[in-house]
C-alpha positions as CSV (number, residue, x, y, z in Angstrom):
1,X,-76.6,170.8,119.1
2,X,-73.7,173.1,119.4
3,X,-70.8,171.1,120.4
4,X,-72.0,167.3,119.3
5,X,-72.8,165.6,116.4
6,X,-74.9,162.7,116.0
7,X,-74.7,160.2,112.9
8,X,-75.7,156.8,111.9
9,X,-74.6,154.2,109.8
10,X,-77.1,151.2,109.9
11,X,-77.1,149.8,113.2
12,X,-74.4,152.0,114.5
13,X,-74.7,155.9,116.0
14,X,-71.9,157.9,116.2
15,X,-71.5,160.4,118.7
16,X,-68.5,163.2,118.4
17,X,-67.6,165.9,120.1
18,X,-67.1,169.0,118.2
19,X,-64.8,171.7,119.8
20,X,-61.4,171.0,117.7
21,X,-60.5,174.8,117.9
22,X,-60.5,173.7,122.2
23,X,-59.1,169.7,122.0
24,X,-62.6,168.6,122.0
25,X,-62.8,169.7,126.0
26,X,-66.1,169.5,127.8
27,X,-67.9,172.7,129.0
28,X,-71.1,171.8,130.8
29,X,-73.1,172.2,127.6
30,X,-71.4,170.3,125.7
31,X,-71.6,167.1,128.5
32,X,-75.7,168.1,128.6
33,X,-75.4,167.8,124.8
34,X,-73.8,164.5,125.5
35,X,-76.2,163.2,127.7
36,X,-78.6,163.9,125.0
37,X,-76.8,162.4,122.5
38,X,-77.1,159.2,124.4
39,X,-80.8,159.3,125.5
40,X,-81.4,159.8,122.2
41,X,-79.7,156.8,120.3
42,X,-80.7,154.3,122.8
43,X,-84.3,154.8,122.3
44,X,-83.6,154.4,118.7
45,X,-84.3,151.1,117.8
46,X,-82.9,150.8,114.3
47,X,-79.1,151.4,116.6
48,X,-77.8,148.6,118.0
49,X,-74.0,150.0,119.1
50,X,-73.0,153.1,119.6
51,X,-69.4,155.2,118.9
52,X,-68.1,157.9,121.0
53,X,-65.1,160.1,119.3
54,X,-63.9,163.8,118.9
55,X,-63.5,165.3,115.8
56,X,-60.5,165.2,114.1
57,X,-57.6,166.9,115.3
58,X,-55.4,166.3,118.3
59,X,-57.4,164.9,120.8
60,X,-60.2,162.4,121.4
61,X,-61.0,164.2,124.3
62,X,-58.4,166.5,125.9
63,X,-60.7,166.6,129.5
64,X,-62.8,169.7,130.8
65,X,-62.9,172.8,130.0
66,X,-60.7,174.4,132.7
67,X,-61.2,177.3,132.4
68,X,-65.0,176.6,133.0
69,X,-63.7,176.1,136.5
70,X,-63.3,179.9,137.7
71,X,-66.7,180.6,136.6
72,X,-68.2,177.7,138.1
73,X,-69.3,177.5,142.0
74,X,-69.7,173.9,142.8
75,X,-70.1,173.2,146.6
76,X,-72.2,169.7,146.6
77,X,-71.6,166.4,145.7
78,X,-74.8,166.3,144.0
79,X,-74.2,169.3,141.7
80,X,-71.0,167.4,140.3
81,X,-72.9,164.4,139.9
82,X,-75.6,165.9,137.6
83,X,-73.1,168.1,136.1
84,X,-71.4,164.8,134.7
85,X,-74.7,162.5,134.5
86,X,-73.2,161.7,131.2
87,X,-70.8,159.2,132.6
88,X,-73.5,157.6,134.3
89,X,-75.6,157.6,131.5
90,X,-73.5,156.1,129.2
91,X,-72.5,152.9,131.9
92,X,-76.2,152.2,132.6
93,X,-77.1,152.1,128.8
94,X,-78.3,149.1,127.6
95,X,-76.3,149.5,124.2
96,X,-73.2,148.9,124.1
97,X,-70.7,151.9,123.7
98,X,-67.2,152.0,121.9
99,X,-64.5,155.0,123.1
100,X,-62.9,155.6,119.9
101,X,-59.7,157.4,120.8
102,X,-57.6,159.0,118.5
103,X,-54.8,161.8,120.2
104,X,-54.9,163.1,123.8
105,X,-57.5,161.3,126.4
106,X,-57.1,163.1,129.2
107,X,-58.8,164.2,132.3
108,X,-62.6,164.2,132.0
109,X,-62.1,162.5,128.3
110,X,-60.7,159.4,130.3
111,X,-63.6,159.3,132.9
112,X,-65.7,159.4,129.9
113,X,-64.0,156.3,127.8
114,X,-64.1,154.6,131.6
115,X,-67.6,155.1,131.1
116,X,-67.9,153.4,128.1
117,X,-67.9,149.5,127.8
118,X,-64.9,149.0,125.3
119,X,-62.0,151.3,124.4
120,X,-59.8,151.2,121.2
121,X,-56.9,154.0,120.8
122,X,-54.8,154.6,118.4
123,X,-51.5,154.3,118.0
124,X,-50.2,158.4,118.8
125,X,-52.7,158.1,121.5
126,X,-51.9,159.3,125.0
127,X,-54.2,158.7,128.5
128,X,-54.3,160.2,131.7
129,X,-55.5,161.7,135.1
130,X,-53.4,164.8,135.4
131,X,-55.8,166.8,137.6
132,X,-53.3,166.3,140.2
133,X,-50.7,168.5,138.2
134,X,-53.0,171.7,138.8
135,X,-53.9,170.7,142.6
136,X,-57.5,168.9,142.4
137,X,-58.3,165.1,141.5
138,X,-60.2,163.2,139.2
139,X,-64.2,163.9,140.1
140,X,-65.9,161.9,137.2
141,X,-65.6,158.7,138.2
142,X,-61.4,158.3,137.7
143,X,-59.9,157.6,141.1
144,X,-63.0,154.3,141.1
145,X,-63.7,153.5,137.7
146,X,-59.6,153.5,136.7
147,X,-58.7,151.4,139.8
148,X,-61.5,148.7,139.2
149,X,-60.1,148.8,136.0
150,X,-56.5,148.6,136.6
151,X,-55.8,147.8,139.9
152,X,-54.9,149.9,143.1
153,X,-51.7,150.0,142.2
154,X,-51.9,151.3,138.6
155,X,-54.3,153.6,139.5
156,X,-52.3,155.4,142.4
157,X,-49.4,155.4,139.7
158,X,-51.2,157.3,136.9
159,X,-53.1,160.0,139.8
160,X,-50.7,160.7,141.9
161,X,-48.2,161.4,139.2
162,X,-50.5,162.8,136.8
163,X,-48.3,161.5,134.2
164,X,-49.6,160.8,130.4
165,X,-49.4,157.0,129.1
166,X,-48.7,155.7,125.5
167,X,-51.3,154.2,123.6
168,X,-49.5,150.6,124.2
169,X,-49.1,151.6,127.6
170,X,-52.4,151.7,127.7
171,X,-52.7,148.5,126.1
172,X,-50.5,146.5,128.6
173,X,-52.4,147.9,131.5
174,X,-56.1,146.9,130.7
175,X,-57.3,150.4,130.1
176,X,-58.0,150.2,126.3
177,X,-58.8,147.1,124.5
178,X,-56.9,147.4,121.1
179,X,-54.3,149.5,119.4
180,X,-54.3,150.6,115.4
181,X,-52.9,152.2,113.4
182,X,-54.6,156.1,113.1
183,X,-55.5,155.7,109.8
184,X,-57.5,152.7,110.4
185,X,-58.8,153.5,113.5
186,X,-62.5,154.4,112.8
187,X,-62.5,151.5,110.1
188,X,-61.8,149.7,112.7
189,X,-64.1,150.4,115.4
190,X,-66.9,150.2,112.9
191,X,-66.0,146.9,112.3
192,X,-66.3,145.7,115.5
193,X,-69.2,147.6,116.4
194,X,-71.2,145.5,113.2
195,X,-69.4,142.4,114.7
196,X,-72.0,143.1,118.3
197,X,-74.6,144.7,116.1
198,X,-74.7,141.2,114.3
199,X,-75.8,139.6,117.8
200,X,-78.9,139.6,119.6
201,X,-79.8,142.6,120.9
202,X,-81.8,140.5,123.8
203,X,-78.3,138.7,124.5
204,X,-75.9,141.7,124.1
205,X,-78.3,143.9,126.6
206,X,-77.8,141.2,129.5
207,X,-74.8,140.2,129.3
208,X,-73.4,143.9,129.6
209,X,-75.7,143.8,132.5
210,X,-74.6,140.7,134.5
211,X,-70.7,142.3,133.8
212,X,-71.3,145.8,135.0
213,X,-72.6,143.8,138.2
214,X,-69.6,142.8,139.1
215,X,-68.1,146.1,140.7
216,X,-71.4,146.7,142.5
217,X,-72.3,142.9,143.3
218,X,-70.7,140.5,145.7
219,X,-69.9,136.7,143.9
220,X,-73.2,135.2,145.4
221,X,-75.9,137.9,143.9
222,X,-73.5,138.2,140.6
223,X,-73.9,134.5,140.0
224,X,-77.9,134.4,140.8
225,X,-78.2,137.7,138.4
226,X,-76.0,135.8,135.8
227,X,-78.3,132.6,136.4
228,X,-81.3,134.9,135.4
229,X,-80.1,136.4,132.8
230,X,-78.9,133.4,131.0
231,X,-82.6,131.4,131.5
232,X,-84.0,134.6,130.2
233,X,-82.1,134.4,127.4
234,X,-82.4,130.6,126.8
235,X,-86.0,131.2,127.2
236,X,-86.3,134.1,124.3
237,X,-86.9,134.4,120.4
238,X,-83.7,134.9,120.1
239,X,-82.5,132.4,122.3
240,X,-84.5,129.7,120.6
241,X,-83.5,131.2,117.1
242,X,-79.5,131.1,118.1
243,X,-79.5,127.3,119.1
244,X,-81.4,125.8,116.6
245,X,-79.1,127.9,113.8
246,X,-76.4,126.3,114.9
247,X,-77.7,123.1,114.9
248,X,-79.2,123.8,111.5
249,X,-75.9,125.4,110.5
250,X,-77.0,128.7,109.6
251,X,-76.4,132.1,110.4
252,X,-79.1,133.0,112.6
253,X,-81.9,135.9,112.2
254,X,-82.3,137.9,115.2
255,X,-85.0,139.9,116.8
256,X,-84.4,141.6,119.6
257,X,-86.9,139.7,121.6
């Protein structure tokens, strides 16, 4: 691939994207390469978790290429969709995926962490949606997966001011889940990506299912697909595995199955 790498380290891939010389922005090849990227480590079965970064430099992800834009003819809804399948790709995996932040997330680079199922920044971090400072809006998923995220109001707040937020900022209003130090940032997301790969990959793969429900589901069908997920799980290797380890008082040996 041109613009991403892909690397592993036991049950975790790491996915980066490789433009520092442009803030790690997104051209349409390099979001195809992305989409790739992710096709390709969740039908690895040796991953179990999987890390999205830039390389190193400023930004995590300083949004799309803009530029791209004046070259670009985009007239239907469903050419934007499949030119930013990636998104979607990434929320419907069944392994989980870790935004590792580090510098400017902005743009496109937010919708992409949104996308994601945990986000840790660090600490000279700074997030935002500023397409409305250049007179379009957010057309990755940012005006729906920041306010489901945040909250209406939060979400008006950061689009309609376009404004970049601080790391802690961030924090405080539910958009990334930890904060360190930049140094210790990847050290740090590898750990907790070994502290899921340690769990059932059965267990981890449903229960990011029944919680991505939520936003689609109303309470009565997110309950019955939580009650089925649970007695398949209860019902599995790994199910049976789990409880009898901790009655045995053991660290238990999962499968997958």
């Amino acid at each position: 691939m041109e613009n991403v790498l892909i690397e592993k380290s036991g049950k975790i891939g790491i996915v980066t994207v490789n433009r520092p010389k442009q803030m790690n922005s997104m051209n349409s090849l390099t979001r195809s390469e992305l989409a790739e990227a992710f096709n390709l480590l969740e039908n690895d079965k040796d991953i179990a978790v999987i890390l999205l970064t830039g390389s190193e430099g400023k930004a995590f992800i300083a949004g799309a290429d803009i530029k791209e834009f004046l070259n670009q003819t985009i007239e239907t809804e469903k050419q934007l969709e499949e030119d930013w399948i990636v998104t979607t790709i990434i929320s419907n995996l069944k392994k989980p995926v870790i935004a590792v932040i580090d510098g400017f997330c902005l743009g496109g680079g937010l919708e992409l962490a949104m996308s994601c199922d945990l986000r840790i920044a660090s600490d000279r971090s700074k997030l935002g949606q500023p397409e409305i400072n250049i007179g379009i809006i957010p057309g990755a998923g940012g005006t729906q997966r920041l306010t489901r995220l945040i909250g209406e109001g939060r979400a008006m707040e950061m689009i309609l001011t376009g404004r970049m937020i601080t790391a802690e900022e961030a924090f405080s209003y539910g958009i990334v889940n930890f904060v360190y130090d930049s140094d210790d940032l990847m050290d740090e997301a590898i750990q907790i990506a070994n502290t899921i790969g340690e769990k059932s990959k059965y267990a981890v793969e449903r229960a990011k299912k029944s919680v991505k429900a939520v936003s689609e589901m109303n309470l009565k069908d997110g309950l019955k697909l939580e009650r089925e997920m649970f007695i398949e799980c209860l019902n599995s290797e790994d199910g049976e595995e789990g409880i009898t380890a901790f009655i045995e008082k053991r660290k238990p040996n999962f499968k997958g199955k």
